[in-house]
N, C-alpha and C positions, 0 to 999 in steps of 0.2 A: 601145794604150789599152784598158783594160778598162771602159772606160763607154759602147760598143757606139754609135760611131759611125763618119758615113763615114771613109777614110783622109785623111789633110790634103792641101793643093794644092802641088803639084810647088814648086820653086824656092822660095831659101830669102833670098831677097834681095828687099827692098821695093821693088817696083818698080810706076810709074804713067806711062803716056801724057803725051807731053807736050800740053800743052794748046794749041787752037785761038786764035790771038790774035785778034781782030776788029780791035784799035785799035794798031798796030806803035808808036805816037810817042808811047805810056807804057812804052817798053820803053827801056833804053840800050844801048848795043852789045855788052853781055856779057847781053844778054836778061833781068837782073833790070828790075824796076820802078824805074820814074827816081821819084827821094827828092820833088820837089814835086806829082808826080800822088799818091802814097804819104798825102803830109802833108793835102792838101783832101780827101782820100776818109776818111783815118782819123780825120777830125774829124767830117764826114759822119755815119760812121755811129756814132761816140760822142754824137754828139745824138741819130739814134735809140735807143742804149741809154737815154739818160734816158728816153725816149717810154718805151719799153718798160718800164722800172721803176715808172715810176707805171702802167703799165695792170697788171702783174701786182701790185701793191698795191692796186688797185682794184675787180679781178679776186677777189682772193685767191687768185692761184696758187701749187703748193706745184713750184720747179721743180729738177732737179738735172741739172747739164751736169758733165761727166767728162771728164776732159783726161788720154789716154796716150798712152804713146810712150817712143823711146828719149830719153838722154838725148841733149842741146842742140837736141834735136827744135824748138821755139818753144815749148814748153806755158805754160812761165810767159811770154815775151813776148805771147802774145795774151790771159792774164788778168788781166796788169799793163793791157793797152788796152782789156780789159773793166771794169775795175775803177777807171780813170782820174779818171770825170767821174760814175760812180753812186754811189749813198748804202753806206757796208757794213753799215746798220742793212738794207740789202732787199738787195743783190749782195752777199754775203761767202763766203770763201776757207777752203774744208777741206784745210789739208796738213798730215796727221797725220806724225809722227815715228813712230821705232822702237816697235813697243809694248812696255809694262811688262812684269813678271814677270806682273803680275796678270790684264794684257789680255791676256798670251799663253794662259791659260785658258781663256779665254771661248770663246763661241761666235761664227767667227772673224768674221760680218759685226756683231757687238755693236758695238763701238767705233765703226763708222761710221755707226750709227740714230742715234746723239746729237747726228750734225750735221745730219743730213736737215732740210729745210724743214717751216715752218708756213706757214700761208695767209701769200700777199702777200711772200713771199720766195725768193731764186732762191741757190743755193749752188754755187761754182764746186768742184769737187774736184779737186787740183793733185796727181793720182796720188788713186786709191782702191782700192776692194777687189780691180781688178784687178792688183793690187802680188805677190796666191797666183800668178796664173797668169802672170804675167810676170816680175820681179825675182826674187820668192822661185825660182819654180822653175829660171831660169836660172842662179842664184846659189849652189842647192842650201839654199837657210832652208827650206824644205818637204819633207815626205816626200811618196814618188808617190803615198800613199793619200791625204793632204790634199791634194793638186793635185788627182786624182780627184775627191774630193769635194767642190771646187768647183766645176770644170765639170759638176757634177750641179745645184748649188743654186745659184748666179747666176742664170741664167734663172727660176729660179724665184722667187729673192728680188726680180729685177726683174717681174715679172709681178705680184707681189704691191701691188711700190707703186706701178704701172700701174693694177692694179685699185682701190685705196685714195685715188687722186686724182693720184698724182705723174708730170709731166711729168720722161721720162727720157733725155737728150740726149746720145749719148757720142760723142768723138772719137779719133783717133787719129791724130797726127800722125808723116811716112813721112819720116827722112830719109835719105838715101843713106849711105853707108859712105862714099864720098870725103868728101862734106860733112861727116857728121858728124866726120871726121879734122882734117879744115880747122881746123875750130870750134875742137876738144879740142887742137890745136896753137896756135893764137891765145890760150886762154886761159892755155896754159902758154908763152907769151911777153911776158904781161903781169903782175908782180908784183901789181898791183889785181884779178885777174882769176882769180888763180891757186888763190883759195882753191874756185872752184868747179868746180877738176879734181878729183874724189878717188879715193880708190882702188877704190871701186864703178862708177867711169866709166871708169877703165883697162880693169878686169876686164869692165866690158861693154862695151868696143870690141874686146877681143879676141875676145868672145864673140859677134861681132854674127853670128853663122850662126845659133846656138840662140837665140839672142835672136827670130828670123825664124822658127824654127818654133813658140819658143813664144806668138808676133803668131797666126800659122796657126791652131794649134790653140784658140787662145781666141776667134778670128771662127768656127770651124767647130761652136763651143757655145752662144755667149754674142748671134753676131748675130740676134738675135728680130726677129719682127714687131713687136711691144709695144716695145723698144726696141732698133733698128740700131744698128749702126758705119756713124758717115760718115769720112772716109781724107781726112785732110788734108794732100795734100804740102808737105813746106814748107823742099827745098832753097832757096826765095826764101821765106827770114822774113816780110819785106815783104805779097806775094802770100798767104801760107799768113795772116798774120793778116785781111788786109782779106777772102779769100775764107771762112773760118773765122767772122767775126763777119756777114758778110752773112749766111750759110746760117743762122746761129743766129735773125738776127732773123725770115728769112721762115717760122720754125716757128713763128708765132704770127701771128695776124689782130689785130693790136691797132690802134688808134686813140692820136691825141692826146687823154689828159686831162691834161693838166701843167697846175696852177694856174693861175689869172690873176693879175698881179701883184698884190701887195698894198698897202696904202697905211700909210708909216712912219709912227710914233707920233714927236708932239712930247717931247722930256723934260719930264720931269715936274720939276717946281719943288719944294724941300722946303727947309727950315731948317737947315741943314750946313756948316760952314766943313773943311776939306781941312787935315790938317796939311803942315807944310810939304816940298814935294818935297826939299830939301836933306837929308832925313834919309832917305831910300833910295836905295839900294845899285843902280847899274847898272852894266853888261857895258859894256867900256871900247867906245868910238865906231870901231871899224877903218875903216867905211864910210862 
């Protein structure tokens, strides 16, 4: 690398400690998490997402959580559970497509300041700007001089809306090469499933070694003080979201302000007679 850092960390394979169980009898005998502890915990803590959305609407926090990784990693299943039971007028979803002729102009982190928050809103990014240092460059969509010069200007651009107000939260979720094999075989066994093999997920499952150095090289720039990578394993989906959405919530000191309930309005009375229902058109009764 000519942007005059340390050399990257050995070993090219995602690899994470297995974790300490404290509670064996949320486990089932293939060690994932059993489906009814799963269900009452991710309800749990979907009620504290609401807590949390009215405090950062009351707050005026301006927040932005970053979701990478390879693919069938869980990124979109834990912003489909984050996104479940909150409002998208305060939680809503940046996953931007291929850019234009026009955005490939620009200055490359442009396209993604137009989704950045305002006060009182938190915006999930389902893949973001790290798409240069990751996809593009394992993919070859990048020259090495623009892959350089993002790992120059990332930290910086994050620093920037660090210093500017914005709460910067980014993940990265790890999954194994077997697992992510598993996955990419299930869903080209399922016709309903199959449309989300494609041939960018072929090519990076063959590629899953550069894929791992170019994970390496983008913590060995981009993990700042102002804003880390936290490593979310997530051969167990299950595990990877409920411990993914705890960690997210204890970065904030919030409190309940969720409304008190309100009291419903009688209809209002007015002088109207209803033409008759016989003359519109309803969806035959199947149910």
């Amino acid at each position: 690398m000519a942007v005059g850092k340390k050399s990257p960390p050995t070993g090219a394979d995602d690899w994470v400690a297995k974790p300490v169980r404290d509670h064996p009898e949320r486990y089932n005998k293939q060690g994932k998490l059993k489906g009814s502890f799963y269900d009452a915990e991710i309800e749990r803590l979907q009620e504290q997402l609401v807590l949390l959305q009215y405090w950062i609407q009351q707050q005026g926090l301006k927040v932005v959580v970053i979701f990478e990784g390879r693919g069938t990693a869980g990124k979109g299943g834990v912003i489909k559970r984050i996104t479940e039971r909150t409002s998208p007028r305060t939680v809503r979803v940046a996953a931007l497509p291929k850019p234009t002729e026009r955005e490939q102009t620009q200055w490359y982190f442009q396209r993604y300041v137009e989704h950045l928050p305002a006060g009182g809103e938190m915006v999930l990014f389902d893949r973001s700007w790290y798409n240069r240092s990751n996809v593009e460059w394992v993919m070859g969509f990048c020259t090495a001089e623009e892959h350089e010069e993002f790992l120059r200007t990332a930290p910086e651009f994050e620093r920037m809306l660090v210093r500017s107000g914005v709460i910067v939260i980014k993940y990265w979720f790890s999954v194994s090469y077997e697992e992510q094999r598993r996955r990419f075989q299930a869903r080209n066994a399922e016709p309903i499933k199959r449309w989300k093999l494609s041939d960018m997920d072929l090519a990076e499952h063959r590629l899953y070694v550069k894929y791992s150095m170019a994970k390496d090289t983008t913590f060995q720039y981009t993990d700042i003080k102002q804003a880390p990578w936290y490593v979310v394993p997530s051969d167990d989906k299950k595990a990877a979201r409920l411990n993914c959405i705890s960690h997210l919530l204890s970065q904030f000191d919030y409190t309940d302000v969720a409304p008190e309930p309100v009291v419903l309005p009688e209809m209002e009375q007015m002088p109207y007679v209803r033409p008759p229902i016989q003359e519109q058109t309803f969806v035959p009764q199947l149910f």
